[in-house]
C-alpha positions as a Markdown table, in Angstrom:
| # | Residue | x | y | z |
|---|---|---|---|---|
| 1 | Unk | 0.0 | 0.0 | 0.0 |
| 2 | Unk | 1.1 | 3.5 | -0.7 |
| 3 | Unk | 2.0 | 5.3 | 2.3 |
| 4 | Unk | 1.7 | 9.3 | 2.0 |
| 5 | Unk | 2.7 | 12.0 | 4.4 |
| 6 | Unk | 1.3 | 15.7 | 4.2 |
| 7 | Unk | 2.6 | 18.9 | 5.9 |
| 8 | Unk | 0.7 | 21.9 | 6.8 |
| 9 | Unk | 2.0 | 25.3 | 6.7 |
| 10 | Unk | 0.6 | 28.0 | 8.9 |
| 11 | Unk | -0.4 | 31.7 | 8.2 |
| 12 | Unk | 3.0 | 33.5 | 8.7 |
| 13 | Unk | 5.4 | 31.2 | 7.5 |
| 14 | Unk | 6.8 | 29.1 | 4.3 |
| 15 | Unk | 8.8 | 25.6 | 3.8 |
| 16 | Unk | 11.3 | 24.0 | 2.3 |
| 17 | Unk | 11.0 | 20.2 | 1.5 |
| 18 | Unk | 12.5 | 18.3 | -0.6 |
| 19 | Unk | 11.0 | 14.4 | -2.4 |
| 20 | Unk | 12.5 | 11.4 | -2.4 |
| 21 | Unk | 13.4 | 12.1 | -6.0 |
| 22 | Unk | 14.9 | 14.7 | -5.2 |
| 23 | Unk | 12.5 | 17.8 | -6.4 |
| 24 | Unk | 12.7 | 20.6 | -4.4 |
| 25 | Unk | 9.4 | 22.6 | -3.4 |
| 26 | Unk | 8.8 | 25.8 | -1.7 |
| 27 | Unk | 5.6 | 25.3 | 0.6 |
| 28 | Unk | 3.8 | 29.6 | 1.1 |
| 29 | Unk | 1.7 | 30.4 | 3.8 |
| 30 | Unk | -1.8 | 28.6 | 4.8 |
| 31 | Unk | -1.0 | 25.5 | 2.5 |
| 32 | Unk | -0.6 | 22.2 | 2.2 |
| 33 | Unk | 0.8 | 19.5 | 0.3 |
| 34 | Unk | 0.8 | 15.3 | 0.5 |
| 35 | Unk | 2.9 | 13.5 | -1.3 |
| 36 | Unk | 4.0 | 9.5 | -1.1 |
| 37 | Unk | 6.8 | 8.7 | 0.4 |
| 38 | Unk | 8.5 | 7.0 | -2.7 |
| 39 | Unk | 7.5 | 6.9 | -6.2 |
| 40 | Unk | 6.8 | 3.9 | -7.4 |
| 41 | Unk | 4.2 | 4.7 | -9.7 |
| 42 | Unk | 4.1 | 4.8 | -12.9 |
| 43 | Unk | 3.6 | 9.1 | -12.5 |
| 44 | Unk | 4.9 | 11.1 | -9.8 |
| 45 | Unk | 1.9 | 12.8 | -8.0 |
| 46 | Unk | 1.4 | 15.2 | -5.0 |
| 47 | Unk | -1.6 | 17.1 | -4.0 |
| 48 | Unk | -1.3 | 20.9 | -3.4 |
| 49 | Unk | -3.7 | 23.3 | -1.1 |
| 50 | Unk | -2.9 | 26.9 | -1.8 |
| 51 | Unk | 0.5 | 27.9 | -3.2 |
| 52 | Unk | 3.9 | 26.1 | -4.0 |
| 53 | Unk | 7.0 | 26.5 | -6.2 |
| 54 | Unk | 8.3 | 23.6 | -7.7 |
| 55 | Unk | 11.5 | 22.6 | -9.2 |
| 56 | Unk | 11.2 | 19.4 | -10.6 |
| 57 | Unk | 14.0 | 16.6 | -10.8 |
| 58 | Unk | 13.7 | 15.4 | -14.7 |
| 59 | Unk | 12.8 | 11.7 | -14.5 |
| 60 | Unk | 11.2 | 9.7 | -17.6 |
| 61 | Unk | 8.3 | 9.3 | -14.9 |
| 62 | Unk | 5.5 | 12.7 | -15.0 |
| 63 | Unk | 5.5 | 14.8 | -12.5 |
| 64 | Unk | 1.9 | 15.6 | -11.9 |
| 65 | Unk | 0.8 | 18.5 | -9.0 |
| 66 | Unk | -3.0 | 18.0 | -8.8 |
| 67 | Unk | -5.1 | 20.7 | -7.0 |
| 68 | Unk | -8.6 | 21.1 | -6.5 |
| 69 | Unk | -9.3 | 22.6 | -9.6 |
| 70 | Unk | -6.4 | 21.9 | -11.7 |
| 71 | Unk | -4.0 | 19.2 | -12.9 |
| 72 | Unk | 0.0 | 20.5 | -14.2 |
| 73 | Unk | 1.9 | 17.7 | -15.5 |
| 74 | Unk | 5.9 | 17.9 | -16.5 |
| 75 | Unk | 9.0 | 15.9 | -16.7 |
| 76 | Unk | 11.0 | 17.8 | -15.2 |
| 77 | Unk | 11.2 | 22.1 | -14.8 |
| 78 | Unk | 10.6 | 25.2 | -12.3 |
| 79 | Unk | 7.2 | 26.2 | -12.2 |
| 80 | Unk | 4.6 | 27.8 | -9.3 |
| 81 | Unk | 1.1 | 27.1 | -8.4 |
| 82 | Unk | -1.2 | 29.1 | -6.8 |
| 83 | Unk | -4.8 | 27.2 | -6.0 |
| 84 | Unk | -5.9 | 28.5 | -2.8 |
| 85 | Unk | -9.6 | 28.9 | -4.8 |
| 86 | Unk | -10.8 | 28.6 | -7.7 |
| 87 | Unk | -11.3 | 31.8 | -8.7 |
| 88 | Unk | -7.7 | 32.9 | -8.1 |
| 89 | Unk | -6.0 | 29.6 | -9.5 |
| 90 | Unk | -2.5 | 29.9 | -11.6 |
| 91 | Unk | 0.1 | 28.1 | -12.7 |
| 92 | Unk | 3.5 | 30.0 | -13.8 |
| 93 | Unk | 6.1 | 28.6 | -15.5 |
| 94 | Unk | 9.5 | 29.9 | -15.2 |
| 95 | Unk | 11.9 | 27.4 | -17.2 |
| 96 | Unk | 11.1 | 24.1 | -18.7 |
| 97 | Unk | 7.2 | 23.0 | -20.2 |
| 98 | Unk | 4.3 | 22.2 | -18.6 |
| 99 | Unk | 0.8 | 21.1 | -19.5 |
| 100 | Unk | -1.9 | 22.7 | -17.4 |
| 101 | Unk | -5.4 | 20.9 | -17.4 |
| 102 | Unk | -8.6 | 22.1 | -15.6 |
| 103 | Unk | -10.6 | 19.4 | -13.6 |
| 104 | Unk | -14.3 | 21.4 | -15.2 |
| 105 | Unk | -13.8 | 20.1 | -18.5 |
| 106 | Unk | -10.5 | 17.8 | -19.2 |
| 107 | Unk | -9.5 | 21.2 | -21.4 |
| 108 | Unk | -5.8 | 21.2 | -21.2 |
| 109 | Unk | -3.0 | 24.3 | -22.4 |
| 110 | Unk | 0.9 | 24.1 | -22.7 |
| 111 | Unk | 2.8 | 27.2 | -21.2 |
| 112 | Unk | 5.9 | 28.2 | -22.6 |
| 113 | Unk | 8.5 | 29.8 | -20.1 |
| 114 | Unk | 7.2 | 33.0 | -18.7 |
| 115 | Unk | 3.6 | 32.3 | -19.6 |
| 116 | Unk | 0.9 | 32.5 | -16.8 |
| 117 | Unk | -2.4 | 30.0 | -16.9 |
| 118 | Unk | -5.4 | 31.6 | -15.0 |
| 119 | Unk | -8.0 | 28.9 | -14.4 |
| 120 | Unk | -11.5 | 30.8 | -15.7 |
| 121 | Unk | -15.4 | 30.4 | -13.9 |
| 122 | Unk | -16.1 | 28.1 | -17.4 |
| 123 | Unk | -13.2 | 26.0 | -17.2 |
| 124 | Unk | -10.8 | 27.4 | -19.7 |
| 125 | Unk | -7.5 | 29.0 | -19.3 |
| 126 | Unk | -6.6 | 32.7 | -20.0 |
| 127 | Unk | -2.4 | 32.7 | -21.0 |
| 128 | Unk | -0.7 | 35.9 | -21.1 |
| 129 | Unk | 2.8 | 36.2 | -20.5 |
| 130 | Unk | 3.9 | 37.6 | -17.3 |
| 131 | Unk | 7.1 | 39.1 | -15.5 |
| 132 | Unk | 7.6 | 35.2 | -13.6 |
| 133 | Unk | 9.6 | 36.8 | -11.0 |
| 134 | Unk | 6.1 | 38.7 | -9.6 |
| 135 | Unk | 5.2 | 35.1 | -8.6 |
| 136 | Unk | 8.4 | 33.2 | -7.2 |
| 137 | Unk | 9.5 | 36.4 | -4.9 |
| 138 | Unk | 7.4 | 35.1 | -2.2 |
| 139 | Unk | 9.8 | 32.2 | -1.4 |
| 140 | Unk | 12.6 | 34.3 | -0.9 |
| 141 | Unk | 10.1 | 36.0 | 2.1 |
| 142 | Unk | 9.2 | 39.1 | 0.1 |
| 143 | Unk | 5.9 | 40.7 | -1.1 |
| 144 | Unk | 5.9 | 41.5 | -4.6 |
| 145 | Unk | 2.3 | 42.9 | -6.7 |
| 146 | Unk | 3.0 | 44.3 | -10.0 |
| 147 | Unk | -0.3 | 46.7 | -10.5 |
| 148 | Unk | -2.6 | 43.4 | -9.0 |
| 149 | Unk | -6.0 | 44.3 | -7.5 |
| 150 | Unk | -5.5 | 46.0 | -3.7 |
| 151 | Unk | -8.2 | 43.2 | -3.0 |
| 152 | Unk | -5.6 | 40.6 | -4.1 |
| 153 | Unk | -3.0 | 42.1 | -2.3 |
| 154 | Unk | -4.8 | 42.4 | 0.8 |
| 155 | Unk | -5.3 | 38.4 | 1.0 |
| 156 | Unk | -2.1 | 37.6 | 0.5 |
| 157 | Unk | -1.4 | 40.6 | 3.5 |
| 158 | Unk | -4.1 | 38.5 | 5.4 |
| 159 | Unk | -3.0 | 35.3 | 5.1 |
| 160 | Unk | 0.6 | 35.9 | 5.7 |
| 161 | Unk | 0.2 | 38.0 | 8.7 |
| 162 | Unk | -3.2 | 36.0 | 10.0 |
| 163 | Unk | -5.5 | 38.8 | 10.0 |
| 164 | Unk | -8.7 | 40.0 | 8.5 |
| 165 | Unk | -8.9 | 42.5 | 6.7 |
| 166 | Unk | -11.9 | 45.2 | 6.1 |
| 167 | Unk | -12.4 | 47.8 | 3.1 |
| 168 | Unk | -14.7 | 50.8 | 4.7 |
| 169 | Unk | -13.7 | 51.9 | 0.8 |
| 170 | Unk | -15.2 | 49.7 | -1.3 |
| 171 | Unk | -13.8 | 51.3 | -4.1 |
| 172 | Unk | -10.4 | 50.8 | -3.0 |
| 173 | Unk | -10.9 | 47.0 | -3.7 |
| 174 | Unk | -10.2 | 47.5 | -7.4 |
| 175 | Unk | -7.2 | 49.9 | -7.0 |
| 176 | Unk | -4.5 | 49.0 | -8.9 |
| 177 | Unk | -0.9 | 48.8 | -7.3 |
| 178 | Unk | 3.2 | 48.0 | -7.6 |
| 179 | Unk | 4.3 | 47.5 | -3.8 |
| 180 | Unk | 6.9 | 45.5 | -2.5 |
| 181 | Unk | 8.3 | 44.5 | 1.2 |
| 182 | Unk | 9.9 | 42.2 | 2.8 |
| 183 | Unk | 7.3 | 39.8 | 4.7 |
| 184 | Unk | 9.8 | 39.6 | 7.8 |
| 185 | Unk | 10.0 | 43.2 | 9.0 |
| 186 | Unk | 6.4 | 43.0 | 10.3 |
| 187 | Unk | 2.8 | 44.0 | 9.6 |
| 188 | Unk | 3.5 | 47.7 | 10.6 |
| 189 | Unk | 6.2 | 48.0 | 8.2 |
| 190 | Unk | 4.4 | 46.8 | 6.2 |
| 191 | Unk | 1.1 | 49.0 | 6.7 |
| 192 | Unk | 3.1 | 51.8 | 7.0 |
| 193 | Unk | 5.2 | 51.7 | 3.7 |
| 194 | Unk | 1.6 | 51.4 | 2.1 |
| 195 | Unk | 0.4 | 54.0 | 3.2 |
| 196 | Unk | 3.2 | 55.9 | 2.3 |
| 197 | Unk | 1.9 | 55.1 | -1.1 |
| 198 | Unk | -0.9 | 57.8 | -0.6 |
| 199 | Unk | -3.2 | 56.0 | -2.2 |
| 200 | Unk | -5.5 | 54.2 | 0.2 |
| 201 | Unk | -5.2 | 54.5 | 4.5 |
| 202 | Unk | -4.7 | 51.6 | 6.4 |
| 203 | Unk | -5.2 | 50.8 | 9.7 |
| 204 | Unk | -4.5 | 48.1 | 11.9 |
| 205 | Unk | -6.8 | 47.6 | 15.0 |
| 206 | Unk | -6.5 | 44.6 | 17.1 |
| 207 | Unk | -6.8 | 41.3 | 14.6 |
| 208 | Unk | -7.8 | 43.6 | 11.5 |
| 209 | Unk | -6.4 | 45.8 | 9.0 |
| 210 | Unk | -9.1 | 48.5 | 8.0 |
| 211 | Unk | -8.7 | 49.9 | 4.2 |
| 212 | Unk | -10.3 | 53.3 | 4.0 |
């Protein structure tokens, strides 16, 4: 019988692990990920909640990351998945090829390096190509949002820092903004080098951070 561990990684911090064949992954915040303990099937699969960053060990057996909306299948390359719902699920692929396939409807795309996959409600994929370093900064403990919704931003503020957050501005949700920080130097840092942006106030009382 196939005997599988799984870790869980708490709001606030990120792993390192590596496989038994060697692939290296990079576990974010508020995820989690099972894999077997050897692979001796005929494809080497793990199952991902929320967001990793893989560097696969080439082998002539698939390396397959299933989530629960998506399926990314290589040989061996350097890629990140972010699944933590399904209405913000991505797969980016820095070096190597990968083929990206939605659970909805079997429809399946290959991504070239650079390329980004964003799962859609209908179960297709929007491509664009993407600056892959925007996604892969978080494993070297630093926020990075190149012009991304301040609602998106907020949840990965959330998540990392385990607190809710609050727009009183519901306007500000769909502001647009470049910020970067690094994740270690604290939520106050953090709050106060966006506000030094000007463009929205932000507040933390307690558990919450209030956008007004």
């Amino acid at each position: 019988m196939l005997q599988t561990h799984s870790i869980v990684i708490p709001r606030g911090e990120t792993f390192k692990l590596i496989l038994c064949d060697g692939t290296e992954v990079w576990l974010n915040a508020n995820s989690k990920l099972v894999y077997p303990t050897a692979f001796i099937e005929k494809e080497r699969t793990v199952f991902l909640e929320g967001e990793a960053y893989f560097k696969v060990t080439k082998d002539a057996k698939p390396f397959i990351v299933k989530t629960d909306y998506l399926q990314t299948k290589v040989l061996g390359t350097e890629f990140n998945v972010k699944s933590y719902t399904a209405e913000d699920s991505h797969v980016t692929l820095i070096s190597g090829k990968v083929q990206v396939r939605s659970h909805e409807n079997a429809r399946f795309v290959d991504l070239e390096p650079g390329k980004d996959a964003m799962l859609l409600s209908d179960g297709l994929f929007e491509v664009k190509e993407v600056n892959s370093e925007a996604y892969t900064y978080w494993k070297d403990g630093y926020f990075y949002f190149d012009e991304l919704p301040l609602a998106d931003i907020m949840k990965s503020i959330g998540r990392w820092y385990n607190v809710n957050v609050t727009f009183r501005n519901k306007e500000a949700m769909a502001y647009r903004i470049h910020f970067m920080s690094n994740r270690q130097s604290g939520i106050e840092e953090t709050i106060r080098l966006m506000n030094r942006l000007k463009k929205v106030t932000l507040t933390l009382c307690e558990n919450t951070v209030y956008v007004d």
